[in-house]
Each structure stands twice: as structure tokens, then as C-alpha cells.
C-alpha positions in Angstrom: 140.4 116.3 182.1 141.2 112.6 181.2 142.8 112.3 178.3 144.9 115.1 178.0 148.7 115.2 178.4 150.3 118.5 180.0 154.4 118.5 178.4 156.9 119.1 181.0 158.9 122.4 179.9 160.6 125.1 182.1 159.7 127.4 179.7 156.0 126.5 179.6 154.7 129.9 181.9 157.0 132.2 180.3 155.1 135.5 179.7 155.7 139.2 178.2 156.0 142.0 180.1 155.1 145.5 179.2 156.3 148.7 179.9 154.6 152.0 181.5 155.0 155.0 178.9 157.5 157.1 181.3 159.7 153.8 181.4 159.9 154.0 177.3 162.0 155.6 175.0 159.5 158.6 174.2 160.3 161.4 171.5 161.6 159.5 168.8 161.7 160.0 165.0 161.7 156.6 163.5 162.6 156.0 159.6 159.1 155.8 157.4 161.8 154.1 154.7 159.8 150.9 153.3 162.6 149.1 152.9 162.4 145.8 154.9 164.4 145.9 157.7 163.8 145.7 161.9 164.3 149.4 162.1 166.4 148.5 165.6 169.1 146.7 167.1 170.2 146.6 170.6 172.8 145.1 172.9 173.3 145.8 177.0 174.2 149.4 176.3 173.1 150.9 173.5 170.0 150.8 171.2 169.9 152.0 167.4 167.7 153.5 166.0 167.3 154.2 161.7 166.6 158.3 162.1 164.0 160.1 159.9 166.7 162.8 158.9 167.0 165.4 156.1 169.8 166.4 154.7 171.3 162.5 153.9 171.1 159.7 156.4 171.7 159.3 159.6 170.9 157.0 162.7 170.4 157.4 166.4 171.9 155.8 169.5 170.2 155.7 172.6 172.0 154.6 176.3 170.0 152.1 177.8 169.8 153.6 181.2 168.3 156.7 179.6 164.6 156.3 180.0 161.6 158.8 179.4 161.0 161.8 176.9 164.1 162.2 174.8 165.2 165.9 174.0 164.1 167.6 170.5 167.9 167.7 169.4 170.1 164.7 170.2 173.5 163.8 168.6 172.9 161.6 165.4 175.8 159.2 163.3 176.0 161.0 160.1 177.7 160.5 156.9 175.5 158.5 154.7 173.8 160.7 151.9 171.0 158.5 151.5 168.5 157.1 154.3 169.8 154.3 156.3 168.4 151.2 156.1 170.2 148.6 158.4 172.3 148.9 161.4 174.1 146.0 163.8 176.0 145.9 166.6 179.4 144.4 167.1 179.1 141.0 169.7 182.4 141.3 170.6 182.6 145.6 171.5 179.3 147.4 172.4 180.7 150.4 171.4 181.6 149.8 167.4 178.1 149.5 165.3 178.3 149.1 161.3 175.6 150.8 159.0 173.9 149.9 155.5 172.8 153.0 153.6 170.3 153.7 149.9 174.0 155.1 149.0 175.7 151.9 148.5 178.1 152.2 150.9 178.9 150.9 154.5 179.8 152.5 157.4 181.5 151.6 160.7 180.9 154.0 163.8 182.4 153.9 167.7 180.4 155.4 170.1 182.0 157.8 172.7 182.8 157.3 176.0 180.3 158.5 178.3 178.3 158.8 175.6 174.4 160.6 176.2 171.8 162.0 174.2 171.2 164.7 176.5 173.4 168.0 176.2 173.5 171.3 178.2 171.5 174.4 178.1 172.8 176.5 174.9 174.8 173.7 173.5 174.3 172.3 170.4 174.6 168.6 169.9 177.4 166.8 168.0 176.9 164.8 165.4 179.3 161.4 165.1 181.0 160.7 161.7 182.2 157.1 160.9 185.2 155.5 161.9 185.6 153.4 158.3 184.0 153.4 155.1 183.0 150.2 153.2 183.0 150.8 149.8 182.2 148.4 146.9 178.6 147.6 146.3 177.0 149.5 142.9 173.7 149.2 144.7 172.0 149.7 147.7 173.2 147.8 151.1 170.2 146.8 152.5 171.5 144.3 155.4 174.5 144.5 157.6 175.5 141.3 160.0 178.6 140.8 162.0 180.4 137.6 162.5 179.5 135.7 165.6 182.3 134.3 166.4 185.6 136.0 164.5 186.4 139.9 165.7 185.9 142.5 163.0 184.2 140.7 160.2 181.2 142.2 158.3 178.8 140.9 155.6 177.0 143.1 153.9 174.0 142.3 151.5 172.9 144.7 148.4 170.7 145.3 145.5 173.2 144.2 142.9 172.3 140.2 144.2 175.9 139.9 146.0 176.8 139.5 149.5 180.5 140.8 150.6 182.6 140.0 153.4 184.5 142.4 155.1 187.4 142.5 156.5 186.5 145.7 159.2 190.5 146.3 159.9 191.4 146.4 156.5 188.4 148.0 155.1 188.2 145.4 152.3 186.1 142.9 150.4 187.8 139.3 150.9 184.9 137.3 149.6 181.7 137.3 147.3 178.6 135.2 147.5 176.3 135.7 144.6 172.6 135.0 143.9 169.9 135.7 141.6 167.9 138.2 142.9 168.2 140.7 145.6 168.6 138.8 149.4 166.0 139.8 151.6 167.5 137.7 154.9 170.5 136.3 156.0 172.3 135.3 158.9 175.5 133.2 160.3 176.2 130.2 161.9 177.5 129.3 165.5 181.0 128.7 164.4 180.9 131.4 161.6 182.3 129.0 159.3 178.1 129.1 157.4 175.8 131.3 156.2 172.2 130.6 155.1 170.5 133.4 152.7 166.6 133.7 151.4 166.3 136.2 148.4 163.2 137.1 146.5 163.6 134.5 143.7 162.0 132.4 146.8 165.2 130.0 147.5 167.2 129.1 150.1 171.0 128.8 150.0 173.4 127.6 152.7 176.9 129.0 152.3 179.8 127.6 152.9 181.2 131.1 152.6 185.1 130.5 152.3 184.3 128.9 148.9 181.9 131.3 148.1 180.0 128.4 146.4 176.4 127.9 148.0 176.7 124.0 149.5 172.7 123.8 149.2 170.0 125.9 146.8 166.6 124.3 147.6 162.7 125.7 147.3 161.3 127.6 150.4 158.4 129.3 150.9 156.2 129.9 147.4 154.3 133.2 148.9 155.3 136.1 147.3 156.0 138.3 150.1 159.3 138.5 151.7 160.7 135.4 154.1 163.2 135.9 156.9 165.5 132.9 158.3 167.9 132.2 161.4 170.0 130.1 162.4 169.4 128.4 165.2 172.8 128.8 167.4 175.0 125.6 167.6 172.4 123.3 166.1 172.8 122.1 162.4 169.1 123.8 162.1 167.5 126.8 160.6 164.2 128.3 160.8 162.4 130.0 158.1 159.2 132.3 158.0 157.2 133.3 154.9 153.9 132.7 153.3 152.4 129.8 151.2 150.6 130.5 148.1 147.5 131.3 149.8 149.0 134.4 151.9 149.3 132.2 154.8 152.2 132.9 157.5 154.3 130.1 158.1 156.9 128.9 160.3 160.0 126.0 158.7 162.7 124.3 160.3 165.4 122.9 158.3 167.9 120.3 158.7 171.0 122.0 156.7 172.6 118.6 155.9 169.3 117.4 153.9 167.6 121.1 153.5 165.1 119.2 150.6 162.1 120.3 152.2 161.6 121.5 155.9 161.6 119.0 158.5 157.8 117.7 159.3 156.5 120.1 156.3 155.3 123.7 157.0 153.6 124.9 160.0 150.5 127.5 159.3 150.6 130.5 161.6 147.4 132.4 160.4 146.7 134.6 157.7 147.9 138.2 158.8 150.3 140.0 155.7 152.8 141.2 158.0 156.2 139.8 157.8 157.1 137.5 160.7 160.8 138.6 162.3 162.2 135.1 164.0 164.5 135.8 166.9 166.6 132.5 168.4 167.6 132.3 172.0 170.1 129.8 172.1 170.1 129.2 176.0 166.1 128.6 176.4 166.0 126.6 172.8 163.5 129.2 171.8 162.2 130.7 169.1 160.6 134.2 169.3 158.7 135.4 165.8 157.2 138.6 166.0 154.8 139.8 163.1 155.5 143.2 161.3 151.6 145.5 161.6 150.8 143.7 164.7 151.7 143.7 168.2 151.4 139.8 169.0 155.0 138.0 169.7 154.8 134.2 169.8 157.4 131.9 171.1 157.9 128.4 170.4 160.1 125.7 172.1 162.3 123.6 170.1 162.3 120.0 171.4 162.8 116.8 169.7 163.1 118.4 166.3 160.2 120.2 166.4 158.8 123.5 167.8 156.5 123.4 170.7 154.2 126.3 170.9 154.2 127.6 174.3 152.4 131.0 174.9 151.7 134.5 173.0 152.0 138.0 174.0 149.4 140.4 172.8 149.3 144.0 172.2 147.1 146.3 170.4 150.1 148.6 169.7 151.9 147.3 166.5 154.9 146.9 165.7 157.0 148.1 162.5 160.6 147.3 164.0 161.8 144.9 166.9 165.2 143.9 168.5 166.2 141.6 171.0 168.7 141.6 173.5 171.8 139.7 173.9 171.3 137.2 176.7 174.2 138.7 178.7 172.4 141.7 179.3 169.1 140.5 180.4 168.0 140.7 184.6 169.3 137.5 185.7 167.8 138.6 189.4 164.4 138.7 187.8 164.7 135.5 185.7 164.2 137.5 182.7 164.9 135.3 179.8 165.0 137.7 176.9 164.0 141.1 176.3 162.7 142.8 173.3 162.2 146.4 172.2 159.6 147.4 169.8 158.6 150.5 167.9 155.1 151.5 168.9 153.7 154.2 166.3 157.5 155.4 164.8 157.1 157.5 168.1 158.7 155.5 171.0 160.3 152.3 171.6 158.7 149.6 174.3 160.8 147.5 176.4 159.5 143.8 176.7 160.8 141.3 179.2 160.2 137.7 178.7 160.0 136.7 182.3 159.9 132.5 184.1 157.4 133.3 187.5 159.6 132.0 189.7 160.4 133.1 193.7 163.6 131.9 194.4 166.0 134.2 195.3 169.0 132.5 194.4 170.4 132.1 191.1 168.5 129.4 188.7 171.1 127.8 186.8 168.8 125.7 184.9 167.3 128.6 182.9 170.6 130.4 182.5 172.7 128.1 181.1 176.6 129.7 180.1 176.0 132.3 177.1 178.6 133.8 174.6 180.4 136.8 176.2 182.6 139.7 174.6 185.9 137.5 173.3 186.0 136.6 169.8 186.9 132.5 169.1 189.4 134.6 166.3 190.9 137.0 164.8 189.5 138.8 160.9 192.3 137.5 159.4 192.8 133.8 160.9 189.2 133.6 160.0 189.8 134.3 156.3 192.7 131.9 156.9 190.3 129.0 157.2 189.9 128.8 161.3 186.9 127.6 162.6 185.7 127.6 166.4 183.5 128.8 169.0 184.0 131.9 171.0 184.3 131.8 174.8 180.9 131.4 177.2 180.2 133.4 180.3 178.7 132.0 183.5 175.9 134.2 184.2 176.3 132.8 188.4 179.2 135.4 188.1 176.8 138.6 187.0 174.2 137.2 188.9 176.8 137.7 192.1 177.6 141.1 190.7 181.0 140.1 189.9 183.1 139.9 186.8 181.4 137.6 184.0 183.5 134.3 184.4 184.8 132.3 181.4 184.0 128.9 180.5 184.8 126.1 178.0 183.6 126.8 174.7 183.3 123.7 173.5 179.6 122.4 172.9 179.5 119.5 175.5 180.6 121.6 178.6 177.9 124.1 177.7 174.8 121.5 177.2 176.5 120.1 180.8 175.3 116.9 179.8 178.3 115.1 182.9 176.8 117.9 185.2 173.1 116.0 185.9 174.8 112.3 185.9 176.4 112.8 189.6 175.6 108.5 190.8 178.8 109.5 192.5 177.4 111.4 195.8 174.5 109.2 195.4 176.1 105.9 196.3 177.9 107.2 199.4 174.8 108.1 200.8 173.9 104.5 202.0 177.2 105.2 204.9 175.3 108.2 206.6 171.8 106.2 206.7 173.2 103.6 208.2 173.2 104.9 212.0 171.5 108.2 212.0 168.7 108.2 209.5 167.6 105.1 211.2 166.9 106.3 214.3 165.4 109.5 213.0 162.7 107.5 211.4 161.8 105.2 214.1 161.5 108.9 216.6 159.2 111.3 214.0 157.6 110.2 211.0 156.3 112.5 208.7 152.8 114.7 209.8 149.3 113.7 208.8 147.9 115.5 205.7 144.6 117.3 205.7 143.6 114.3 203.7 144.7 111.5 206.1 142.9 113.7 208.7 139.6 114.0 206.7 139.4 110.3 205.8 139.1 108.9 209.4 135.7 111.2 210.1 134.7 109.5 206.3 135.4 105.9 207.9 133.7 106.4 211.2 130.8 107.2 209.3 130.3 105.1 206.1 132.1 101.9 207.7 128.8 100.7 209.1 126.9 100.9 205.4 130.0 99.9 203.6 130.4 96.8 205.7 126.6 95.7 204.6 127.4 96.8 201.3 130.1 94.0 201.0 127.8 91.4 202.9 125.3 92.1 200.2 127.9 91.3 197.5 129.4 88.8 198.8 125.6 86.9 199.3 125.0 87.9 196.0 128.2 86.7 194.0 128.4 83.6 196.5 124.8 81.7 196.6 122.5 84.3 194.8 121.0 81.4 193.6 120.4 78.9 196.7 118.5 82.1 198.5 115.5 81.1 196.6 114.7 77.8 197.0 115.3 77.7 200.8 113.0 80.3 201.6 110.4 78.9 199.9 110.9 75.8 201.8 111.0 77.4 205.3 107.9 78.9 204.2 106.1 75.6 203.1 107.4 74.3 206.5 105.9 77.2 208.7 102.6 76.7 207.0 102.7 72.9 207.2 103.5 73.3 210.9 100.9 76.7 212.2 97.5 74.8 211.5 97.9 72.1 213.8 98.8 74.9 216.7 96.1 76.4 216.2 93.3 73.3 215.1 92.9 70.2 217.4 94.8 67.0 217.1 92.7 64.9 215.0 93.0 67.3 211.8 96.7 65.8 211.8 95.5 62.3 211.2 96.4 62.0 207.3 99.6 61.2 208.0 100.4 60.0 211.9 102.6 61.1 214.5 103.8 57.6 214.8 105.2 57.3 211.3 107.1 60.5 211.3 108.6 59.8 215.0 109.1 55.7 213.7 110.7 57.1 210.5 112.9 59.5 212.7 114.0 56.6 214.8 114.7 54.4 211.9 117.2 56.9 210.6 118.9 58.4 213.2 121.7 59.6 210.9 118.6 61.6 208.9 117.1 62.7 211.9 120.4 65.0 212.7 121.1 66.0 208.9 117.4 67.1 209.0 117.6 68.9 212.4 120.6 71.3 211.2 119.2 72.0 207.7 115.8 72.8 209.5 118.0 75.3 211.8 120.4 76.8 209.0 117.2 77.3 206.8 115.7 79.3 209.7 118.8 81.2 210.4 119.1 82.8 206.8 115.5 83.9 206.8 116.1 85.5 209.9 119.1 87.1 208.8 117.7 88.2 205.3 114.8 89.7 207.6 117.3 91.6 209.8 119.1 93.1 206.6 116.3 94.3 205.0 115.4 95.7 207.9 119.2 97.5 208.6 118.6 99.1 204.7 115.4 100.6 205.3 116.4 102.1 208.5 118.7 104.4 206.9 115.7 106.0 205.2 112.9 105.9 207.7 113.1 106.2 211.5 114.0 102.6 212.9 111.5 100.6 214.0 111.0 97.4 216.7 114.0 94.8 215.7 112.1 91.9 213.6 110.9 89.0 215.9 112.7 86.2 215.1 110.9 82.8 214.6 109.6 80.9 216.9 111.3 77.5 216.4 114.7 79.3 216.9 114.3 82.0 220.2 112.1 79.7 222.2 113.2 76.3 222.0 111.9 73.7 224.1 114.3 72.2 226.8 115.8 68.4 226.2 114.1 67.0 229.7 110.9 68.4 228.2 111.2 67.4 224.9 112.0 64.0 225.4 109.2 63.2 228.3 105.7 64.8 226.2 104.0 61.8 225.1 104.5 60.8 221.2 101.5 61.1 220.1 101.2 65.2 220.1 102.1 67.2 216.5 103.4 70.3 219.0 105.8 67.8 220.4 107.4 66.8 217.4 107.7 69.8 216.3 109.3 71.5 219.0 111.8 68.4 218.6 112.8 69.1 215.2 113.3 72.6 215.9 115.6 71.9 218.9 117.3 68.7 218.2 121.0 69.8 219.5 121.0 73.8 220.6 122.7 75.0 217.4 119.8 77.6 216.6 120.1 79.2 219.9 123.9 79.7 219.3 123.3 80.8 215.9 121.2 83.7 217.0 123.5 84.3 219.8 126.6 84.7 217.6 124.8 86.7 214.2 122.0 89.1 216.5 124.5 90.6 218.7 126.9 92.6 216.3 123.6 93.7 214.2 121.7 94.7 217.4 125.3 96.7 218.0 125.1 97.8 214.6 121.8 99.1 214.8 122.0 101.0 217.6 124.6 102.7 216.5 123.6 103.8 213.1 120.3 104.9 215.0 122.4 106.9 217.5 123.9 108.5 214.3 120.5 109.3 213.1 119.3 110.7 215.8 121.9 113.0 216.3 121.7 114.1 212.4 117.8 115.1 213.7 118.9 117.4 216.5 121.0 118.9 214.2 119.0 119.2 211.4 116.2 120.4 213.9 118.5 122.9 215.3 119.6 124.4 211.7 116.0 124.9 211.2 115.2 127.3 214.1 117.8 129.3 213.4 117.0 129.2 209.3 113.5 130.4 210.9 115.1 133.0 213.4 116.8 134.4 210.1 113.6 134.3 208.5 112.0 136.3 210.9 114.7 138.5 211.4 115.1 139.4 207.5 111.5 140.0 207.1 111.3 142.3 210.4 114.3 144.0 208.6 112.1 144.5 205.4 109.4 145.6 207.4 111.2 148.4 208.6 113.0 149.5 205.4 108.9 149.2 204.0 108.5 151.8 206.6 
């Protein structure tokens, strides 16, 4: 796979989880209200649920512990006289949950204690009336969104194009964002000091909400079906989905401070029509989008402003509504990241977990980093006052041990614990412990062969004989490719110049006299030597060539007699009787020039004995290989025989 480059992310394996039927919430009678809305909201306690209801509008909440087939009559939160279309939980009391109603009105509820949906035989269930009424809209409040970070203050979007902000104490409107056309998303900032908005005139507008003046109105997407935006926690980001032109799904991030257009254009999902529901996790840097009328939920990574796809979870049960959790209430023991809950045929509700395959069985801090917990930053009304901060963090170490959630620093560098991973502190007293014992330990017990190291040492043993002629043959070849040539023709010429007169009598040498030769040899004494060794070193490389071609065609055929080696050089003539045979012989001078000093004989004795060794060897390995292979092949023929006995018989 060269080429490709993997990205490094923890996040990279995280997959969806479903959920057998009898661990669902079963027996439920969702809203068929077209309105668009997600139906459901969650957090670690409750879920709600918008109730298909006569008799005006009502809503249903669900313990989270209570799994299985719900009963035929449960308690519902009544009051509205027209369907509800929105619920949302407080983030800073799971018990209090705000509702958006057809009737124009608003309504805040607090759940009993020990509330359950189940009630004794003969008993008729109660039905929960609000808590506080939010009156003021002429229209419709289709959207309901607490404050993330100041305690008791609602915003609440509606069909006459305004968005109010409640104060829930009070049970007043302190401020009024207007638009053009009816808002079909919105949601709040880190700090709750910002708000961004889409609406159907296809804009987006970031709020600076205290002013009630929108600080940016720019283009988004041109589709005509409805878009949905989030803000992406403490980043100065949003994300946007809609569809292009074209009915394409798409996915936008946008830097608030230059919202012009998104950052790196739009990203083309596919071409489905449902809407696409984006969920941020702050703590992974995730993005969730989920697609209303199908049951896929993909999740992106958000890294180096951009989002990184990483995996998809697939259904064939759609979806019509979808929550997420709260990261405090997810399984920290299972490394459950997030966890969603989907409507599966507006007749039960599917828990999802988002889950990192991991085995540890400690607590992974570097998934779970500190989360917002349950204390507000501020008050309603020093939020209205113009105070801006973030709300305390929990240390999920703290549920993880089963204790009480622990409270951090809310401030943004503790919680990215950027000091945390530069620790050069404990890493520069390390050198005063290796200086006696880590020593010693070393020089004892170094670390275990691998399987590899322990394979490669059968590999040498047997290729180091053919490698080793493999780099003799390069190096003649690089070194004097081109001087082989020319030398072997000579020793050639020579042999044939010098076999005749063994063979024919003397006087066929007579065109060109002993005499002269010897006289010339005498002459030039100096010549006489030069000539003797290149007459030997010529010799020794045929003999060696020989020898090599020999050692390559062994490997392939069965080894034959070692090459004779020529004459001149394994059977030289001794100096006594070299230099007493009279002058006038050709077999005399020639037996001279072979052998003027001995270096041919220690040539041979020096080259022919590691080949011979070679040899042998690679012909010991050979033979061995033949047993073997001649072993393998009775018993391949004993299987033979015994599978076709066996057919035989089942033949029979």
C-alpha cells in the first residue's frame, strides 16, 4: 500500500453500537407533528419525549434506568392546548425541562422526585402541570434552548420571526432578536455571551445577543430545505448543514469573526432529502450529523480547521428524531464517548453508544478530557447584567472512581492541559538513576530475540553460499568486465600454439627455433619474469571463470567431477628438471614458462580450496533437499493410495 498515508487520531476506530429491542424504550407514542424539530432530548436521567396526545399537548418523560415495554398509561406534562413541538433540558438541574407549544406559549416543568412511569394496579396515573408559563410570542414557539453557561435563562424561537430571552425566575422577556423570516435553528455559544441563528430566508446571523443587534448576516446554504447550525463549544467556529441548489446535503464550518463564506467552501455529503441534525462533542472535537428518513449517523473529526471524516454507523431503521447525551453521563468504564437515542418507527427509542475499542481497565484520560458539570458560570440576572464566563468542569477520573464529580478550573487553557504533556522536568532527572543501576542491568540481560531475528539466521545459513558468488560476480563484472575478454582469448591462442608440438615431432617447430626464443629469454631477463607471471595470472582466471560456471550450474543439475584445471598450472615441472633438459626441446621450454617461480601452484592452492569447501557444501545441501524431497513423495504416494482405497470402498 505505498503511497497512502494512515492520519494519527484516537478517535479513528470509534464505532456505533446498537441496542437489543428488550434493552429499548418500547411502547411509545411519538408526535406525527411535521414541524421540524428532534422530537427528543435527553440528559443522564431523563429522556423527553413530544407525546401524540388528544385533548391539547402534552410530552412524556422517561427515567433512563427504565428499560423495556412501557405501560399503556404513563404520567404525561400537560398544559399546552396545542401539540408540542420542542422540549430541552436544563444543563445545570436534570430535573427542570422547558417546553415550546403550536399555542404560542412556553412552559417550564420540574420533574418529581422519584419520579417513574410505572404506577400500581388500579391507580390511575398523574399528569404534571408546569411550574411557569412564558408568555409573549403571537405565534407559534417552535424552538426552546437553555443557556449554557448562566442558570435559568431561556431563548425561545417563534413564527412571528423573533427570538426572546427569558429570564426563567422572573418569568419575563429581557431581550429581542429579530429576523426576517421564521428561524428554523439556533444555538449558543460556550460563554453564552453569542448566539448564531439560520432562518428560512437562507441567512446566517451571529448574535451578540445583549445588543440584540446581529454582529454578522451573511449567505448560507442556497437549498431550499431547512439548514440546522451548532456551535462548536469553546471554539470561535460554527458548523452548518443544508442543501445546495441541486438538493445536495452539505456540511460548513464557519469562522464567526470572518463568517463571509464557510471556511474551505462546502463539503458535499450526498444527495438524500432528509435534514441532517449536527451534534458537537466538545471533549472528542467531534462532530456527529445524523440525517432525518435514514438511519446512517456520520462523525467527523475536527482538526486543523477542517473536519476529518472518520467512520459511519448504518442502520436500516430510520430515524425521525435523535438526542445526544451530555458527556457526564456517558459509561466512562466502557470508553463510551457519546451516546445517542433515536426514534425507530414513532414506536420506541434506540440507545446508541459511540464506543473507542480499547482494554485497559483503568481510566483513559486522554479520551475524557474534564467536561462541564451541573454549576452555572452565573446567575439569570448577572447574565443580563453583562457577565460573561465559563461554567465549572468536572473530572470524569472522579465518576470513573465512583466518587463525587470533582471540580476543576474553568478556564480554557487548564482544560486543553496544554502544561500537562510538556513534563522535561522528570525527564532530566532521569540521567541520576541510570547512572549506577541501569548500567549494569544492560550489560546482565539484553532484550530477547524476535521471531524475526530467529528466522533470519536459518535464511543466512542457507543463501550465504549463493549470495557470496552473487557479489563475486558483481564485483568482476563492475571491476574488469571488460579485460575478461581479451585474456581468454589469449590463453586460448597460447594453448593452441603450445598442444601441436606435444603431440607432432620436433622438426614441425622449425619455423621459428628454440634457440631464438630461449636466446631472446636470456637477453631480457627482466621480460622473461614479467612474461612468466602474466602467463600464470592469465591461466588462473580461466581457471577460476571455469570453476564459477561450474558452482552456478550445480545449483540446477546434480554436481558433476570438479573441472580439471590446466595443465601448465597443477603439474609443473620441478626447477632441477627444468633447468638440466637440453635447449633444444619445445616441451622444455614450455614447461619453463609455465613454471618460472611457483606462483601458479600457490595460486591454485590459495583460490581451489575455499570453492572445493564451497562446493561440498552446497552439494551436502542438495543432497539432503533429495532425501527430503524423496521422502515427501512416498508419503504423497501412501496418501494416494490410501484416498483411493478409501474411494473404493465408499464405490462399494
Amino acid at each position: 500500500m505505498s503511497g497512502r498515508f494512515v492520519r494519527s487520531s484516537k478517535y479513528r476506530h470509534v464505532y456505533g453500537r446498537s441496542t437489543r429491542k428488550e434493552q429499548c424504550y418500547d411502547n411509545i407514542r411519538i408526535s406525527r407533528n411535521a414541524w421540524d424539530t428532534n422530537l427528543v432530548k435527553a440528559n443522564p436521567k431523563y429522556i423527553s419525549v413530544n407525546w401524540e396526545a388528544s385533548g391539547g399537548g402534552a410530552f412524556a418523560v422517561i427515567p433512563i434506568n427504565e428499560k423495556g415495554r412501557l405501560p399503556e398509561q404513563l404520567p404525561l406534562f400537560r398544559g399546552h392546548t396545542a401539540v408540542v413541538l420542542d422540549t430541552d433540558w436544563s444543563p445545570f438541574n436534570d430535573s427542570l425541562i422547558a417546553s415550546g407549544s403550536d399555542d404560542g406559549k412556553a412552559f417550564i416543568y420540574k420533574v418529581p422526585e422519584d419520579f417513574t412511569v410505572y404506577t400500581e394496579e388500579g391507580e390511575t396515573p398523574k399528569d404534571i402541570g408546569p411550574v411557569q408559563k412564558l408568555v409573549g410570542h403571537s405565534r407559534k414557539v417552535g424552538h426552546v434552548l437553555f443557556n449554557p453557561a448562566a442558570e435559568n435563562v431561556l431563548a425561545t424561537s417563534s413564527g412571528d420571526y423573533t427570538i426572546k430571552l427569558w429570564d426563567v425566575e422572573a418569568g419575563s422577556s429581557r431581550l429581542t432578536l429579530k429576523h426576517t423570516d421564521i428561524v428554523q435553528s439556533l444555538s449558543w455559544s460556550a460563554n453564552g455571551s453569542l448566539m448564531v441563528t439560520t432562518s428560512r430566508d437562507k441567512k446566517l446571523r451571529i448574535w451578540d445577543v445583549r445588543q440584540e443587534k446581529p454582529a454578522h448576516v451573511v449567505p448560507g446554504h442556497t437549498g431550499a430545505k431547512a439548514s440546522r447550525v451548532t456551535w462548536m463549544g469553546e471554539h470561535d467556529r460554527v458548523a452548518t448543514t443544508g442543501f445546495s441548489k441541486m438538493s445536495d446535503r452539505q456540511l460548513g464550518l464557519w469562522d464567526i469573526r470572518d463568517p463571509k463564506e464557510p471556511v474551505g467552501g462546502f463539503q458535499m455529503l450526498d444527495a438524500i432529502s432528509g435534514v441532517c441534525m449536527p451534534f458537537w462533542d466538545d471533549g472528542t472535537q467531534c462532530l456527529y450529523l445524523a440525517g432525518k428518513g435514514d438511519g446512517n449517523i456520520r462523525y467527523f473529526e475536527y482538526e486543523h480547521d477542517k473536519f476529518e471524516f472518520l467512520s459511519e454507523y448504518k442502520s436500516g431503521d430510520p430515524q425521525r428524531g435523535i438526542a445526544f447525551l451530555p458527556k457526564r453521563g456517558v459509561n466512562v468504564h466502557e470508553n463510551e464517548v457519546m451516546r445517542a437515542f433515536k426514534t425507530v418507527n414513532d414506536s420506541y427509542i434506540e440507545p446508541i453508544s459511540f464506543l473507542v475499542p480499547r482494554r485497559a481497565e483503568v481510566f483513559q484520560d486522554d479520551i475524557f478530557p474534564p467536561t462541564t458539570g451541573i454549576k452555572p458560570a452565573m446567575s439569570a440576572a448577572e447574565w443580563f447584567d453583562g457577565k460573561e464566563g465559563l461554567p465549572p468542569k468536572i473530572d470524569l477520573a472522579s465518576v470513573y472512581a465512583g466518587e463525587e464529580p470533582a471540580e476543576i478550573a474553568s478556564d480554557y487553557k487548564p482544560t486543553a492541559r496544554a502544561p500537562s504533556p510538556k513534563a522535561p522536568s522528570p525527564v532530566k532527572k532521569a540521567p541520576e538513576p541510570e547512572s549506577t543501576p541501569s548500567q549494569p542491568v544492560s550489560a546482565l540481560r539484553g532484550p530477547p530475540p524476535s521471531m524475526n531475528e530467529q528466522t533470519s539466521s536459518i535464511k543466512d545459513l542457507a543463501s550465504k553460499f549463493t549470495d557470496a558468488k552473487e557479489d563475486e560476480d558483481l564485483e568482476e563484472d563492475s571491476s574488469d568486465f571488460e579485460e575478461i575478454d581479451k585474456p581468454i582469448d589469449r590463453s586460448e591462442k597460447q594453448h593452441a600454439s603450445a598442444a601441436p608440438p606435444q603431440e607432432r615431432s620436433g622438426p614441425t617447430t622449425t619455423s621459428r627455433g628454440p634457440g631464438d626464443v630461449l636466446s631472446s629469454v636470456k637477453d631480457k631477463p627482466d621480460d622473461f619474469d614479467k612474461a612468466s607471471q602474466v602467463a600464470a595470472s592469465q591461466d588462473t582466471k580461466t581457471q577460476i571463470d571455469t570453476q564459477q560456471a561450474a558452482a552456478s550450474k550445480s545449483t540446477l543439475d546434480p554436481l558433476p567431477n570438479p573441472v580439471p584445471a590446466p595443465k601448465s598450472i597443477i603439474e609443473p615441472l620441478p626447477e632441477s628438471k627444468s633447468t638440466s633438459t637440453p635447449m633444444g626441446n619445445p616441451k622444455n621450454t614450455k614447461s619453463t614458462l609455465d613454471d618460472p617461480m611457483g606462483n601458479p601452484k600457490n595460486t591454485k592452492s590459495t583460490l581451489d580450496e575455499p570453492i572445493q569447501s564451497s562446493l561440498a557444501e552446497i552439494k551436502s545441501l542438495l543432497e539432503t533437499q533429495t532425501k527430503t524431497m524423496s521422502a515427501q513423495s512416498q508419503e504423497i504416494s501412501k496418501l494416494t493410495a490410501e484416498v483411493d482405497r478409501l474411494r473404493s470402498k465408499l464405490g462399494e
